[in-house]
N, C-alpha and C positions, 0 to 999 in steps of 0.2 A: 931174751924171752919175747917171741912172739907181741905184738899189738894185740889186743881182745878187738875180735870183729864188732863194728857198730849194728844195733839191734834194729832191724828197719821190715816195716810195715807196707807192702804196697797193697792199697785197695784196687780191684781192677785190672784182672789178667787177661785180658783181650789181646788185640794187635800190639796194641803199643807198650801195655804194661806186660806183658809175656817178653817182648825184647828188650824192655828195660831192669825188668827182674833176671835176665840173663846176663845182660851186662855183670849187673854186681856181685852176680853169685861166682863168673867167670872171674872176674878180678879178687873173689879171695877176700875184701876186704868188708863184704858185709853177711850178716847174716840175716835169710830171704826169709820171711811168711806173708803169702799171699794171699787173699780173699777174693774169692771166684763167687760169681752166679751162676749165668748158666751153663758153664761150661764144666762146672767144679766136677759133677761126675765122671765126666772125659777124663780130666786132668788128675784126676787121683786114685783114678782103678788103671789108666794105660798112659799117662804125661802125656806131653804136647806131643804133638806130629810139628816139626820148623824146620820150613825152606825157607834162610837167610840167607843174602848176600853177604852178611858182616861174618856169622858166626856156620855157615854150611847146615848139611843138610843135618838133624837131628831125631830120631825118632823114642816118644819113651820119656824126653828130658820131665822133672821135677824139680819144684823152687825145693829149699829142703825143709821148707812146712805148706802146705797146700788147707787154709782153713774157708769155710762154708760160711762166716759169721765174723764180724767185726768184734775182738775181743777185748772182753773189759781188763784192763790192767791192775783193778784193784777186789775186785769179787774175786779174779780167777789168779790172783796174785803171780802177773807175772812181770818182768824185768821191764822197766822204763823203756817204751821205743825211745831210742836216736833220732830216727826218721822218718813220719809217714808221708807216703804219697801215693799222692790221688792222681788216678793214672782215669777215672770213671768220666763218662757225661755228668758236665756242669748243668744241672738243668732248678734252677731256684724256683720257677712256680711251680714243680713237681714235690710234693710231700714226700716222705720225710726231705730236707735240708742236706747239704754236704756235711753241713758243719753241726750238725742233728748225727750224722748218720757216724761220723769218726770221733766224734765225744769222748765214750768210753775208753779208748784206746791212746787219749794224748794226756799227757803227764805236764801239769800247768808249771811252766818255766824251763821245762827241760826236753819236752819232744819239739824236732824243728820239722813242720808240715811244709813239703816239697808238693807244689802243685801245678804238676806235668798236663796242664789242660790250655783250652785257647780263651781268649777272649778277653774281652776288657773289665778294668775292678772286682776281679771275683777273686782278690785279696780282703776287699772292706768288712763280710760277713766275719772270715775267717780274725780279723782283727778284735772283731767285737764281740765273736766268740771267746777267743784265747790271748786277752789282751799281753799274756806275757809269754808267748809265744814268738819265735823265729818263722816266718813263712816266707819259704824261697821260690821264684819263678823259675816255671819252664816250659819254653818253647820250643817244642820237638818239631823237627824235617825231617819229617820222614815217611817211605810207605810202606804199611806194613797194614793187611787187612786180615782177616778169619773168614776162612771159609768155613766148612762143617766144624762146628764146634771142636775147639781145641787144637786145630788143624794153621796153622798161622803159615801166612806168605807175607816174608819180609824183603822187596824186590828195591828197594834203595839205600845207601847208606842213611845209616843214625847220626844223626846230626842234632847236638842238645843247646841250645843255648842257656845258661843257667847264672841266674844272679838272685838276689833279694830285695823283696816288697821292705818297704823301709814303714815298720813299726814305730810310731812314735813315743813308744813306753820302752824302745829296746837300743843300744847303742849300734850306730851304722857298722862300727867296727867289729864289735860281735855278729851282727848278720852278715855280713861279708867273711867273715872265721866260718862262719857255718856254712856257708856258698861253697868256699876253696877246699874244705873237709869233703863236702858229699861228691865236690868234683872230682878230687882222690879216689873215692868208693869207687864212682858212674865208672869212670874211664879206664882204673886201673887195669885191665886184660888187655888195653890198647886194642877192642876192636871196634871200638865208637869214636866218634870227634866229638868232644864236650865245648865249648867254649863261653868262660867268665863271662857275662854280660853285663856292665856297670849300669846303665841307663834302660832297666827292666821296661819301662813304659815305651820308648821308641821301639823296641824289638817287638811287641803285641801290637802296635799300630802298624810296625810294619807288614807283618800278618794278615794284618785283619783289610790288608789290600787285596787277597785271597780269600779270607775265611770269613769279611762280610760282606761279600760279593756273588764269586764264580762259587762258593760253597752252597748255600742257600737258592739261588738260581740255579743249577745243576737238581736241585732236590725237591723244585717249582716246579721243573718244566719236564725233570724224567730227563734228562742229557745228560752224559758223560762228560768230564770238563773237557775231550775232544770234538765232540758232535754239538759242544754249545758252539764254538769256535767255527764250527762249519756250517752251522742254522742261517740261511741269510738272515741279516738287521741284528742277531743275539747280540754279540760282541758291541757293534758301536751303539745299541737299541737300547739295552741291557745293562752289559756286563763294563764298560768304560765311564757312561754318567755315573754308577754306584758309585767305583774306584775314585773318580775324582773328586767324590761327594767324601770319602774317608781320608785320602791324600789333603783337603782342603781342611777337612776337621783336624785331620794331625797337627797340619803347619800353623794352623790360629793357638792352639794348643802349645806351639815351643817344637812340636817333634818334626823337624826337616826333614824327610825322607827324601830318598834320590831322583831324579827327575825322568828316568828311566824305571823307577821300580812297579808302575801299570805294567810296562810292557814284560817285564821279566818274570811276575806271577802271570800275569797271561799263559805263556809259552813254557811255565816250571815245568812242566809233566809234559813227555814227549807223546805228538799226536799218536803215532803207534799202539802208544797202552792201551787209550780208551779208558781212561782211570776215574773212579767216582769219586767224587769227594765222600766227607764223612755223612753229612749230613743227607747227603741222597742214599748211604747206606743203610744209616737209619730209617728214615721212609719209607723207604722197598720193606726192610725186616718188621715193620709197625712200631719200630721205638721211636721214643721222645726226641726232641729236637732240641739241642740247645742253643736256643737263637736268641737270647735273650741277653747271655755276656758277647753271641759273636754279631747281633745285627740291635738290640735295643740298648746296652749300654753306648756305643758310638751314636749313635741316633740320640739319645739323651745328652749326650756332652756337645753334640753340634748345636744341638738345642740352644745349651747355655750360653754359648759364644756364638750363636748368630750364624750359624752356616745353613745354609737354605738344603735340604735332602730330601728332594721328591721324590727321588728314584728306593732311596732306602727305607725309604714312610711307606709305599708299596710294598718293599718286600717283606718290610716288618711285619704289615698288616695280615701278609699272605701268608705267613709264617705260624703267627699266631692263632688263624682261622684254619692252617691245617691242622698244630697242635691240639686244639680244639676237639678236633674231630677223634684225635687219638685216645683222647683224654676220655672221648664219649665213649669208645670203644673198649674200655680197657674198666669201664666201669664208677671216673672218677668225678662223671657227669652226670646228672641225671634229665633227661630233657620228658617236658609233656607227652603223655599218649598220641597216637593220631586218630584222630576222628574218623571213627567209621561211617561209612554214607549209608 
């Protein structure tokens, strides 16, 4: 007799959660319902349009529940997720909360919350939300953007790194059973590379040598992470004091990183693309920024241990004064009239 598919929830069907929900629906071993914004009209009168590298070209595809709304599991009585994951921006000084927003939908001691996002400590909410709760890390490499809604280009291989936030109400051994299980799910179609990550924290610092740097600078300045590289002064002005300012917070921290790894996020994305990070996608689009787990949490922990970050006390500030702006724009602000003369 067959395995019963595991019952799994992705919030966030964008780039990355649209190839991640392909994944497992392709391996058979789960069963897909996804929650869409703005895209959900697209995707459920005509499915995605996906140009992958991993999975070819696709037109038409549907997860095989495409919902509008984060559902309650006990009003609308339905089967305990296995899995939720949060594929959406992280963004905590945006109302409602992540962990506000997927409430309804986790089943206390028995949904394990997979959170496929960047940044640092945006387990801790999650912990004090759903103390008896599994929450697994993940660190996706990969690129894969939306163009016209619904429309996704996925131009690199998927690359997942995945381990587990260690819960101190939960045995290590059980969150590592639930790590190795969903990597069964991810991978099973064989057309992603999953790989276990035991030491979840080195693998986001290693990151966040990219995504609290050359990310947020690219989304400062309107550069492409090609054209920042080509700016005279960006790179050694820039983009190298940040890195060393995050390489230095890691190693005071315990996380060694490699002594080559400035220069290899540097040069990750070949000059030719012209490739935006995320967060200068969002800026151009008017969305939120989440710079708060990827440029003030690290900024907060160098703090505690003494590392001096001038370079990233700027971009935090600048970050938060454009936020600001969006914030006002979108109605969440409300500033004084101006005087008329």
């Amino acid at each position: 007799m067959p395995e019963q598919k595991a019952n799994v929830l992705l919030i966030g069907g964008g780039a990355v959660g649209a190839i991640a929900a392909l994944n497992i629906e392709a391996g058979g071993l789960g069963d897909m319902s996804v929650v869409l914004r703005s895209n959900y009209q697209v995707v459920v009168h005509e499915g995605y349009t996906i140009e992958s590298v991993d999975h070819g070209k696709l037109k038409g595809w549907r997860p095989n529940k495409v919902l509008n709304a984060i559902p309650d599991v006990k009003t609308e009585e339905i089967p305990p997720y296995d899995y939720i994951l949060t594929v959406t921006k992280n963004c905590p000084d945006i109302p409602p909360t992540l962990q506000q927003l997927i409430a309804p939908a986790v089943t206390p001691g028995h949904t394990a919350i997979v959170m496929i996002q960047n940044g640092l400590n945006i387990e801790k909410a999650m912990f004090e939300a759903f103390p008896t709760n599994i929450v697994l890390s993940g660190v996706s490499m990969i690129d894969s953007h939306e163009g016209a809604l619904g429309t996704i280009y996925h131009e690199e291989h998927d690359l997942l790194y995945l381990g587990a936030f260690h819960n101190p109400n939960l045995s290590v051994e059980k969150e590592m059973e639930a790590a190795r299980k969903f990597i069964e799910i991810y991978g099973a179609a064989g057309k992603t590379t999953i790989h276990f990550q035991e030491n979840v924290q080195w693998g986001r610092w290693r990151k966040l040598i990219f995504n609290a740097t050359l990310n947020p600078i690219c989304a400062i300045t309107g550069l492409d992470d090609a054209r920042i590289r080509l700016a005279p002064g960006a790179v050694e002005g820039l983009v190298k004091p940040a890195m060393r300012e995050i390489f230095e917070t890691a190693e005071k921290l315990g996380h060694v990183l490699p002594d080559n790894i400035m220069d290899t996020m540097l040069n990750m994305d070949p000059m030719d693309l012209y490739l935006k990070p995320s967060m200068q996608c969002d800026i151009e689009k008017g969305n939120y920024m989440e710079y708060e787990y990827l440029v003030g949490e690290p900024l907060r922990e160098a703090e505690k241990v003494g590392v001096p970050t001038p370079t990233l006390k700027v971009i935090y500030e600048i970050c938060k004064a454009m936020q600001w702006r969006i914030m006002e724009a979108r109605g969440l602000i409300t500033t004084p009239p101006k005087r008329v003369m």
